[in-house]
Each structure stands twice: as C-alpha cells, then as structure tokens.
Backbone of each chain as nested JSON, in Angstrom:
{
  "chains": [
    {"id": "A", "residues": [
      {"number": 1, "name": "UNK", "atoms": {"N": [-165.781, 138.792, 39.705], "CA": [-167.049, 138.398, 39.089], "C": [-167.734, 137.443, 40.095]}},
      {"number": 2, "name": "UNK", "atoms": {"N": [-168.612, 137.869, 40.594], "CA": [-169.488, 136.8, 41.957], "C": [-169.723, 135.637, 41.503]}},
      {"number": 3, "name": "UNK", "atoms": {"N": [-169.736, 134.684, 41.836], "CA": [-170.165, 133.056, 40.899], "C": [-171.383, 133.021, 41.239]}},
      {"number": 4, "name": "UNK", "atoms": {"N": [-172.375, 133.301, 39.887], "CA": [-173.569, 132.429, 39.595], "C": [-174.084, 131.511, 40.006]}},
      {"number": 5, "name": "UNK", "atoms": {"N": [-175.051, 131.206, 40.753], "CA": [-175.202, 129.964, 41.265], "C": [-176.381, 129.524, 40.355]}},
      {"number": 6, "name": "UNK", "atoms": {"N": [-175.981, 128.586, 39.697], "CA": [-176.629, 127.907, 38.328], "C": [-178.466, 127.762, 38.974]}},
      {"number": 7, "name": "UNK", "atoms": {"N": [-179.092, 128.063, 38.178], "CA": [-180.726, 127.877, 38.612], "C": [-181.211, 126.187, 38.89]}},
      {"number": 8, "name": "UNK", "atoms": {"N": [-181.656, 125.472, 39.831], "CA": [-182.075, 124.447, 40.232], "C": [-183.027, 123.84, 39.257]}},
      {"number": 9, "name": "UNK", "atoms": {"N": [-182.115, 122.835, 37.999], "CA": [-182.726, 122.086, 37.219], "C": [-183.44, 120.971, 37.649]}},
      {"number": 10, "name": "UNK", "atoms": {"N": [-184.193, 120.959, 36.801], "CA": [-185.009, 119.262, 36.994], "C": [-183.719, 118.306, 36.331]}},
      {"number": 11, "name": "UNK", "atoms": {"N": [-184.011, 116.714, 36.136], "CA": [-182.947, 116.185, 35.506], "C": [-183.579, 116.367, 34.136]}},
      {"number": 12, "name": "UNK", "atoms": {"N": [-184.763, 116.464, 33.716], "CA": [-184.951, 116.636, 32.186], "C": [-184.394, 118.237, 31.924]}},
      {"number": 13, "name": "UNK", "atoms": {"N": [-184.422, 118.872, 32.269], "CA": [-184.02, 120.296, 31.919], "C": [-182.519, 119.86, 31.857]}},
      {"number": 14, "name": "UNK", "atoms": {"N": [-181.729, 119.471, 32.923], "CA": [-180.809, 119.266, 32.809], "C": [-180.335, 118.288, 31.477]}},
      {"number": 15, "name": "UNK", "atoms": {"N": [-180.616, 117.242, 31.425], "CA": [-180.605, 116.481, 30.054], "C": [-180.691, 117.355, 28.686]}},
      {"number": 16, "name": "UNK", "atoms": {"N": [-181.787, 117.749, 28.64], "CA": [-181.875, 118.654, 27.566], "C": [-181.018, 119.599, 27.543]}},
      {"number": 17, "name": "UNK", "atoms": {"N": [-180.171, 120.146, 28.53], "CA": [-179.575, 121.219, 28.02], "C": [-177.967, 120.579, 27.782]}},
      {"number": 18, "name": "UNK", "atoms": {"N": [-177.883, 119.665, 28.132], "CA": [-176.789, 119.171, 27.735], "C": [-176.814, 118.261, 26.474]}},
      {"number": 19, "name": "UNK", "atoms": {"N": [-178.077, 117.937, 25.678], "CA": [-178.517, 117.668, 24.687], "C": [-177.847, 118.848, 23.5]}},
      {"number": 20, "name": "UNK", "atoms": {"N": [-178.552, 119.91, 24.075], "CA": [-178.495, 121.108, 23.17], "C": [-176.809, 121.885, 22.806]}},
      {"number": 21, "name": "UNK", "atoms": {"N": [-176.051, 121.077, 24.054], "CA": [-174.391, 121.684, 24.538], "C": [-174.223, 120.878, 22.99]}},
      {"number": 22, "name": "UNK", "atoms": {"N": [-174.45, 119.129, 22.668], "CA": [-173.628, 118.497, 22.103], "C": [-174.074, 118.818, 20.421]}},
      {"number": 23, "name": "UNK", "atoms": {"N": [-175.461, 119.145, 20.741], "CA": [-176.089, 119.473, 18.75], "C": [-175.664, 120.591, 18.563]}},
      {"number": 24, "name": "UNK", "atoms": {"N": [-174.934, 121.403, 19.361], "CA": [-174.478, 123.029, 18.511], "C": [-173.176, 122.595, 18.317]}},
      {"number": 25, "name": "UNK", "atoms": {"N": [-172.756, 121.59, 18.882], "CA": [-170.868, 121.221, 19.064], "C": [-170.192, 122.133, 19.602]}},
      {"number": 26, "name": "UNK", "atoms": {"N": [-170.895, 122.437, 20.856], "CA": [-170.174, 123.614, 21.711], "C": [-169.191, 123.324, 22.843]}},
      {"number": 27, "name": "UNK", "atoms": {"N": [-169.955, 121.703, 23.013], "CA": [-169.145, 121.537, 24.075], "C": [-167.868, 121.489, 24.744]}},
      {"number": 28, "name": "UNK", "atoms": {"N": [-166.878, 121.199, 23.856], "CA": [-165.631, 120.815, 23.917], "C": [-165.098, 122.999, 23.851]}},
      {"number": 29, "name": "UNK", "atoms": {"N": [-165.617, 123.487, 23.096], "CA": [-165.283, 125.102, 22.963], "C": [-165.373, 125.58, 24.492]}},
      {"number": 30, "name": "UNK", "atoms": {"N": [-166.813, 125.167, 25.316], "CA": [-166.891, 125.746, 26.589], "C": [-166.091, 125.508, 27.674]}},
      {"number": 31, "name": "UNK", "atoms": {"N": [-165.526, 124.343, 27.066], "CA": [-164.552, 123.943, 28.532], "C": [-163.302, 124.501, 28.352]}},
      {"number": 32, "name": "UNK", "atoms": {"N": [-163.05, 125.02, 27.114], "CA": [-162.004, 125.334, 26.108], "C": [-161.745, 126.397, 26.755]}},
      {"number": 33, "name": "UNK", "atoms": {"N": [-162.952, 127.525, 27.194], "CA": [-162.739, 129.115, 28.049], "C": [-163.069, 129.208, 28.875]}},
      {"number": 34, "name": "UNK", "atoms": {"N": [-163.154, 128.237, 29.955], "CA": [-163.291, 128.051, 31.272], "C": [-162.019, 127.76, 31.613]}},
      {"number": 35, "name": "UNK", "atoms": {"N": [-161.205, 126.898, 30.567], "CA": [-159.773, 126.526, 31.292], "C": [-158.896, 127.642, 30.911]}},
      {"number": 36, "name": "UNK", "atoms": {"N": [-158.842, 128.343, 29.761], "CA": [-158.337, 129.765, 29.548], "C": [-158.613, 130.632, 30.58]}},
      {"number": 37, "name": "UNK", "atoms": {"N": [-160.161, 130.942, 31.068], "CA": [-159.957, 131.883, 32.14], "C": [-159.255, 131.447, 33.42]}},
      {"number": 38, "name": "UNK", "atoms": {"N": [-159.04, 130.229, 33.394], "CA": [-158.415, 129.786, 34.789], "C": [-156.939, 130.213, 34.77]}},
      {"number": 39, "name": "UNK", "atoms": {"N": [-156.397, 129.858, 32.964], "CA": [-155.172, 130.145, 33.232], "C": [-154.977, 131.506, 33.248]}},
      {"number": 40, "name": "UNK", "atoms": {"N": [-155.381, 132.339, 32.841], "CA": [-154.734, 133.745, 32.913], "C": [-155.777, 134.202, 33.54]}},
      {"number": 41, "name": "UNK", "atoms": {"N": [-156.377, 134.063, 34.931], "CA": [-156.463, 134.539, 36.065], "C": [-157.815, 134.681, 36.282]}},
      {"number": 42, "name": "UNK", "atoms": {"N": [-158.591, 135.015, 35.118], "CA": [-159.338, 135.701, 35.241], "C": [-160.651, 134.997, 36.032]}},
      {"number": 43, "name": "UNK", "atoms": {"N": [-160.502, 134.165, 36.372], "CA": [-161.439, 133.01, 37.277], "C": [-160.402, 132.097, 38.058]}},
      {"number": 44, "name": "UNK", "atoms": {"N": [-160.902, 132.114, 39.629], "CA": [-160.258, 131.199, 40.446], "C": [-161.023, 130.012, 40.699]}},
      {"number": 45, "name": "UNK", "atoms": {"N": [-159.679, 128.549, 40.858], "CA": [-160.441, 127.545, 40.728], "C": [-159.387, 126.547, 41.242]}},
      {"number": 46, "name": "UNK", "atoms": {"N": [-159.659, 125.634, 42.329], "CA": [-158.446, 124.864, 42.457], "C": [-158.16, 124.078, 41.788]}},
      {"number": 47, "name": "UNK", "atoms": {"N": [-156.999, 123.036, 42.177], "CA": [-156.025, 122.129, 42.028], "C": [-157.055, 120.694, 40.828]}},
      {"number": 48, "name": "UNK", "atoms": {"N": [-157.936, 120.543, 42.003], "CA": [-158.828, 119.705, 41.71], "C": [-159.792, 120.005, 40.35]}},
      {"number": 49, "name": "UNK", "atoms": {"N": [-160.813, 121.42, 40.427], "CA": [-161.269, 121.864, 39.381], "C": [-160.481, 121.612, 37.953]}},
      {"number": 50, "name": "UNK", "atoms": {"N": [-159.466, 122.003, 38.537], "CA": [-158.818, 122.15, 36.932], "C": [-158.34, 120.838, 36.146]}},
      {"number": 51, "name": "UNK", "atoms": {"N": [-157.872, 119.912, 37.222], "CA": [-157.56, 118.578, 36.54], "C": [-159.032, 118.031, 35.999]}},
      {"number": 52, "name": "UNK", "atoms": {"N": [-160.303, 117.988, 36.809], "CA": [-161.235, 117.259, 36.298], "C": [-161.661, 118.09, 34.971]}},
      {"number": 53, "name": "UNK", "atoms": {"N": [-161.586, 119.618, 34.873], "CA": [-161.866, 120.202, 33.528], "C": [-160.897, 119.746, 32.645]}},
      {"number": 54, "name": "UNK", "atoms": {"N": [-159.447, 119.029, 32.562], "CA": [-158.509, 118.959, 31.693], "C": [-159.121, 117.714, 31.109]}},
      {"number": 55, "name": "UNK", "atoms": {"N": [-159.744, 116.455, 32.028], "CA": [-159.878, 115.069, 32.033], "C": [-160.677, 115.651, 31.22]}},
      {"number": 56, "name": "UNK", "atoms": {"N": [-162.204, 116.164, 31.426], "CA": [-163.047, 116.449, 30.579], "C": [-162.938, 116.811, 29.075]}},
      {"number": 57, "name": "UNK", "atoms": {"N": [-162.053, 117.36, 28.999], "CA": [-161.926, 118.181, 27.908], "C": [-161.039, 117.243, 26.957]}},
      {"number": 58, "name": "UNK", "atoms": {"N": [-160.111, 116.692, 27.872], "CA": [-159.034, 115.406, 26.792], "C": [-160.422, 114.042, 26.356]}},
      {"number": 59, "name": "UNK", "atoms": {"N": [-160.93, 114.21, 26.937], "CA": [-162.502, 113.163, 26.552], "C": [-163.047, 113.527, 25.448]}},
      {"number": 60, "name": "UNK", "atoms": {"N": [-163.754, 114.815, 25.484], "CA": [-164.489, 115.588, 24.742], "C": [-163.396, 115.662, 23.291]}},
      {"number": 61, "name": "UNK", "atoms": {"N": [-162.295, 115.513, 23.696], "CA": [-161.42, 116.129, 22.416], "C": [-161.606, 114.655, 21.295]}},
      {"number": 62, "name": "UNK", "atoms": {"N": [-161.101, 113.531, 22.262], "CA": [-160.67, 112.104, 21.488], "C": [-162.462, 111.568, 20.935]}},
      {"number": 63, "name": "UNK", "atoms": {"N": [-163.375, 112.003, 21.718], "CA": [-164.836, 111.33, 21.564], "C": [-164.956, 111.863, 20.168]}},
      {"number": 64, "name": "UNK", "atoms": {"N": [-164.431, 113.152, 19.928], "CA": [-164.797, 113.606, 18.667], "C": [-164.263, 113.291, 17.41]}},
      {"number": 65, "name": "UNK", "atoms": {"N": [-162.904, 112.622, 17.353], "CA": [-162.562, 112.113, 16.353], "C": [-162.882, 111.184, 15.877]}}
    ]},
    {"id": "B", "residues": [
      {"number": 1, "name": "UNK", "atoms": {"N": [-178.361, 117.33, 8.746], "CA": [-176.525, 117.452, 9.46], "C": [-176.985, 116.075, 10.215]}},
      {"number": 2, "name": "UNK", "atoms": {"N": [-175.941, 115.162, 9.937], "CA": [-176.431, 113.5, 11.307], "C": [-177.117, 114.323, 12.215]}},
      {"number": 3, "name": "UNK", "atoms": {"N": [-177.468, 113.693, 13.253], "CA": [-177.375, 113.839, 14.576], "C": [-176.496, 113.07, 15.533]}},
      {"number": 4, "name": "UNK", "atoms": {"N": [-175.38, 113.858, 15.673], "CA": [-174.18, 113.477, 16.463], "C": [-174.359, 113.005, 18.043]}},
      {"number": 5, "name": "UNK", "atoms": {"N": [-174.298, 112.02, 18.116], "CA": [-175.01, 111.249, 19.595], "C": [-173.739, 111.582, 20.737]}},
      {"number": 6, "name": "UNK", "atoms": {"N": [-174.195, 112.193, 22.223], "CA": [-173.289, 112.7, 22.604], "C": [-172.577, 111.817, 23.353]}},
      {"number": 7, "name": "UNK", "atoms": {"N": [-171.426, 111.807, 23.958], "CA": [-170.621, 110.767, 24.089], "C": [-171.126, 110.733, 25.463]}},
      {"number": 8, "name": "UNK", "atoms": {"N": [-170.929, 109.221, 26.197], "CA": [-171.709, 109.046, 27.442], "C": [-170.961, 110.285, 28.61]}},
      {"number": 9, "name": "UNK", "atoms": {"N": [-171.879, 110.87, 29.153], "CA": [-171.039, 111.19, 30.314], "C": [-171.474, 110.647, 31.439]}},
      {"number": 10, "name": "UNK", "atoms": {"N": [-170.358, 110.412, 32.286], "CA": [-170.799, 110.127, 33.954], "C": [-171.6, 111.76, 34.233]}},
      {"number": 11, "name": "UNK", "atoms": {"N": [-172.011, 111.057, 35.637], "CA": [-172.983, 112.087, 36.334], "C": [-171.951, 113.427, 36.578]}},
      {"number": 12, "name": "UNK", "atoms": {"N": [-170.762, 112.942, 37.094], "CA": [-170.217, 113.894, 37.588], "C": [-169.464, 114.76, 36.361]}},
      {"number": 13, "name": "UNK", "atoms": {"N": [-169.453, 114.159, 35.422], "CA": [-168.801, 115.114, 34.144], "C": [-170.303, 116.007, 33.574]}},
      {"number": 14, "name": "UNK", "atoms": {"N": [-171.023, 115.185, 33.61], "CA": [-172.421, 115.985, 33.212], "C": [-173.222, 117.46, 34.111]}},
      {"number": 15, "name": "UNK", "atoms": {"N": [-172.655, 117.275, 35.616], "CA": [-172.605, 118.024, 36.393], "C": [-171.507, 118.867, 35.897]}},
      {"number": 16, "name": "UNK", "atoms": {"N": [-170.312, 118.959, 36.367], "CA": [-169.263, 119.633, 35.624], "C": [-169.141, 120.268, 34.557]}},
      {"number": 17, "name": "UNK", "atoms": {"N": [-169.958, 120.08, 33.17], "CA": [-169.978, 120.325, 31.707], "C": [-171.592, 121.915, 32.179]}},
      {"number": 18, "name": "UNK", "atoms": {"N": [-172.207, 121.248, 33.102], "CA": [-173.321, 122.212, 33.366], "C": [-172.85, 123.464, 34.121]}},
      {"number": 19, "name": "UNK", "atoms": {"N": [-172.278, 123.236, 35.351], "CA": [-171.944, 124.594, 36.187], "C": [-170.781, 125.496, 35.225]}},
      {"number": 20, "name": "UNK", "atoms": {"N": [-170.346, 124.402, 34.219], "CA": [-169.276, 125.41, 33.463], "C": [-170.345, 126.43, 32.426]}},
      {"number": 21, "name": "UNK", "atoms": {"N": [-171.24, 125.575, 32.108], "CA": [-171.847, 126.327, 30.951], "C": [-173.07, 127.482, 31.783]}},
      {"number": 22, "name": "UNK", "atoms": {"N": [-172.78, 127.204, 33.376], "CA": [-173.703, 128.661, 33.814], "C": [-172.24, 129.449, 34.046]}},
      {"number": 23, "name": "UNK", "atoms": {"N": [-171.269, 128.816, 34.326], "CA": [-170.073, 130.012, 35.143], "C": [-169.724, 130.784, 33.875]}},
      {"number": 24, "name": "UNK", "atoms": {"N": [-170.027, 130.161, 32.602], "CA": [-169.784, 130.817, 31.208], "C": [-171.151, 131.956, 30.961]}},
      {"number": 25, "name": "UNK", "atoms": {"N": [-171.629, 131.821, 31.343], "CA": [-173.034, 132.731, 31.319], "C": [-173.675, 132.43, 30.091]}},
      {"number": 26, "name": "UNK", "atoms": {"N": [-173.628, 131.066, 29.253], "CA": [-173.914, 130.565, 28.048], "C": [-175.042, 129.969, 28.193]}},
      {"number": 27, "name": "UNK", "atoms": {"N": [-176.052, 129.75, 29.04], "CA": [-177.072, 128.806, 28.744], "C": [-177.885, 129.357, 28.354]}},
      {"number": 28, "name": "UNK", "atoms": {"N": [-178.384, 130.797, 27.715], "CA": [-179.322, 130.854, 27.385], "C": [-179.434, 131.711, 26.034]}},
      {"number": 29, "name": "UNK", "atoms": {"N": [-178.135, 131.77, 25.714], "CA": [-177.373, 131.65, 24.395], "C": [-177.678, 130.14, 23.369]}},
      {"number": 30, "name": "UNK", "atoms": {"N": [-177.101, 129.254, 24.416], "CA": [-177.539, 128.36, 23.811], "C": [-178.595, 127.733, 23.328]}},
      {"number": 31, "name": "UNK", "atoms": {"N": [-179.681, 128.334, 24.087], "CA": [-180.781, 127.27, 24.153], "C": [-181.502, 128.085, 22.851]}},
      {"number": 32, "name": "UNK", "atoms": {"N": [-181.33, 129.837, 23.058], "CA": [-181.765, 130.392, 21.642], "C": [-181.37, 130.253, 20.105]}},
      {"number": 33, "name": "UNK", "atoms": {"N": [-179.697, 129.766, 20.335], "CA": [-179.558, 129.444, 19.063], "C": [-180.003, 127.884, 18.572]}},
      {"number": 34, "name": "UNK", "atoms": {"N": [-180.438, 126.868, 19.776], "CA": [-181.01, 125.751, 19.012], "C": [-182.808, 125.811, 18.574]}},
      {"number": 35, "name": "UNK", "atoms": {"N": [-183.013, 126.773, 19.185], "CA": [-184.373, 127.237, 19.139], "C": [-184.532, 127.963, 17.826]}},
      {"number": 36, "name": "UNK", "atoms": {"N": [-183.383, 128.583, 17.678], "CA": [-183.376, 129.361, 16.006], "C": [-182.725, 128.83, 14.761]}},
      {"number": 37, "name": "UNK", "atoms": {"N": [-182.514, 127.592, 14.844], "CA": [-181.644, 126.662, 13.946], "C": [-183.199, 125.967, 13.988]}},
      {"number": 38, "name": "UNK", "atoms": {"N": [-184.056, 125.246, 15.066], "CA": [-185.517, 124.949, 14.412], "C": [-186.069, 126.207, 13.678]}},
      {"number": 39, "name": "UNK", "atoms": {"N": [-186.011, 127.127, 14.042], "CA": [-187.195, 127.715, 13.649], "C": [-187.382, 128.12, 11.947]}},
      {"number": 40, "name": "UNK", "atoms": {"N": [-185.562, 128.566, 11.829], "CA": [-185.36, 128.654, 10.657], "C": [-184.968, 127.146, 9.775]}},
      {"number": 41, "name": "UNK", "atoms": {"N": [-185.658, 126.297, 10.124], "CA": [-185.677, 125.34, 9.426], "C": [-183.803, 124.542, 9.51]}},
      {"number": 42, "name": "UNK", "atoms": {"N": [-183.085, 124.859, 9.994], "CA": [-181.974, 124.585, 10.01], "C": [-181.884, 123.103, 10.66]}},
      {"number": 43, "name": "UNK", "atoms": {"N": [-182.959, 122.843, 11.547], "CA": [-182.908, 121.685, 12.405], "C": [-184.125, 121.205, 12.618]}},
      {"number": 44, "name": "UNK", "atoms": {"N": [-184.514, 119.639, 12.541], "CA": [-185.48, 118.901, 12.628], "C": [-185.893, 118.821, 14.203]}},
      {"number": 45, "name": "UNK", "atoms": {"N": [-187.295, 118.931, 14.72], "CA": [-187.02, 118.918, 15.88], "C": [-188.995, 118.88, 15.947]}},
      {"number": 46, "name": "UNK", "atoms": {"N": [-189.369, 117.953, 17.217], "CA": [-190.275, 117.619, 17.082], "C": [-191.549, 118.442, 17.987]}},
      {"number": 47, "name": "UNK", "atoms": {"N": [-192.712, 118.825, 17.713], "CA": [-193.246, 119.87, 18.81], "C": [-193.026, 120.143, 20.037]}},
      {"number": 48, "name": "UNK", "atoms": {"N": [-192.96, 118.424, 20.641], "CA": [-192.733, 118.348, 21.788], "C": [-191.554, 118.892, 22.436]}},
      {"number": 49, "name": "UNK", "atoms": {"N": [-190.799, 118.607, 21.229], "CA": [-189.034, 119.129, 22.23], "C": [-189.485, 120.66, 21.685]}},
      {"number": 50, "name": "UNK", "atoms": {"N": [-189.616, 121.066, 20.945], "CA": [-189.398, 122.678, 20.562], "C": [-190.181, 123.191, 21.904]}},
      {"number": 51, "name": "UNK", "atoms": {"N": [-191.698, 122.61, 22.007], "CA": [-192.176, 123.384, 23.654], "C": [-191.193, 123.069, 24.828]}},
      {"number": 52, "name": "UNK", "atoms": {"N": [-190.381, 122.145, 24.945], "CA": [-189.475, 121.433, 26.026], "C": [-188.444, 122.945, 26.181]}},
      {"number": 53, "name": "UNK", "atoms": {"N": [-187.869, 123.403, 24.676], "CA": [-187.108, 124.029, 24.473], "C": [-187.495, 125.76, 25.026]}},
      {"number": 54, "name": "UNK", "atoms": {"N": [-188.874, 126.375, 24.64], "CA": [-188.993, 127.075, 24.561], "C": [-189.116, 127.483, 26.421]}},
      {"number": 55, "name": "UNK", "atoms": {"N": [-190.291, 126.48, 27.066], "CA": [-190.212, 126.328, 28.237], "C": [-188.77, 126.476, 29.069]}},
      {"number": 56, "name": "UNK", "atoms": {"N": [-187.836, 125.914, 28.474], "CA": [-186.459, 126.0, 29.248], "C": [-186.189, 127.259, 29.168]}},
      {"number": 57, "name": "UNK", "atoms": {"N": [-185.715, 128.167, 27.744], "CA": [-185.61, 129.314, 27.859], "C": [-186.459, 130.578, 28.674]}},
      {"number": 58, "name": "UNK", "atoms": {"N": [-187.536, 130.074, 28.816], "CA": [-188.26, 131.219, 29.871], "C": [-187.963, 131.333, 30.933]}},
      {"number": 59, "name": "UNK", "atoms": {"N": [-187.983, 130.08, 31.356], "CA": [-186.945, 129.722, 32.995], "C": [-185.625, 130.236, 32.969]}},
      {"number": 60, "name": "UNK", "atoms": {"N": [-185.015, 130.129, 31.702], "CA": [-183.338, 130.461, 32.13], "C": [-183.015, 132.232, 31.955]}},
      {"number": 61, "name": "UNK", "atoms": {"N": [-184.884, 132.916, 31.363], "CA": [-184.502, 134.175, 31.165], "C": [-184.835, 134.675, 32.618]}},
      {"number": 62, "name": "UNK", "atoms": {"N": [-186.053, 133.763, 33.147], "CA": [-186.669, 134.585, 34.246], "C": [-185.817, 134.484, 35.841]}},
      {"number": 63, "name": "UNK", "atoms": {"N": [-184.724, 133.448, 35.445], "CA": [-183.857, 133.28, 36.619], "C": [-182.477, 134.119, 36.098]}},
      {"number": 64, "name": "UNK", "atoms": {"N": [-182.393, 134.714, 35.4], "CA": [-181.335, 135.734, 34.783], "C": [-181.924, 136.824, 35.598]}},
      {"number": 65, "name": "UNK", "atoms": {"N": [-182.924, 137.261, 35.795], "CA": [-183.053, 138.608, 36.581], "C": [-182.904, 138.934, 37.582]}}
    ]}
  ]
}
C-alpha cells in the first residue's frame, strides 16, 4: 500500500481536525488500527514508530477515564 | 452530549495522531460524519465552524484525487 503523503495543512485545519478526532471519540480507536496493522504486518513501521504510537495510545487510554 | 475537552497534546503527539489518521485513510470520513451529526441536529455547532468544516472537507476531497 504506497504511503499517502497527508495533504499540507494550515495549523487551523490541522487543529480542527484534530478537534473533530476527539468529538467523535475516535481517537484512541485510530491508533487502536494503526498499531494492529503494524502488528500483523500489514503496515511497516519501525522500532521508534511503534513505541511513540504505544505512548500515545497508553495516554489516550488513562486521559479517558 | 458535554463537550469532551481534548486532552492536551504536545506538538509531536498531535503530529503523530494526524499522519495516523491520513495513513488510516480516515480524514474525510471523519470530517463527514461531524458535518452530519450538525446537520442532523445531533450536534451544536456554530456557522462559522460548520463553514470551517465544510471548507475542510472540499480540500480533503479534492486532494483525494
């Protein structure tokens, strides 16, 4: 799958769309199948990627309780 | 529904939370279902952001092609 190279946000576009990640309560789900596809293959990603997606996601998990 | 205030992120998790949600091919998923949670009355949301909103989605359809 070729990697997307994300379209060149402004920082308000950017803001807002990470506005919109936290009012659907998606966020913590998306990182949820980004780290699934990492583990069973289906996306490559190093050493590094994956710890800062774990950090992320153990954040996202505790912020929510 | 509150409005659930999103938990601070650093720059670099906010970066990170974004390239995941293009490597997911979700951003413009997303931006329609907060666009359709206003429209159908599901969500309070003020002209200004709904044009903020709608504007984003044209960009994220017309850089999809």
């Amino acid at each position: 799958m070729a990697k997307r190279l994300p379209p060149r946000l402004s920082d308000e576009e950017a803001a807002l769309l990470l506005d919109v990640l936290f009012s659907q309560h998606y966020a913590l789900e998306l990182v949820r199948s980004e780290l699934a596809d990492i583990e069973n293959g289906d996306k490559a990603a190093d050493e590094h990627r994956y710890r800062q997606l774990l950090r992320l996601y153990d954040r996202l998990l505790t912020e929510r309780e």
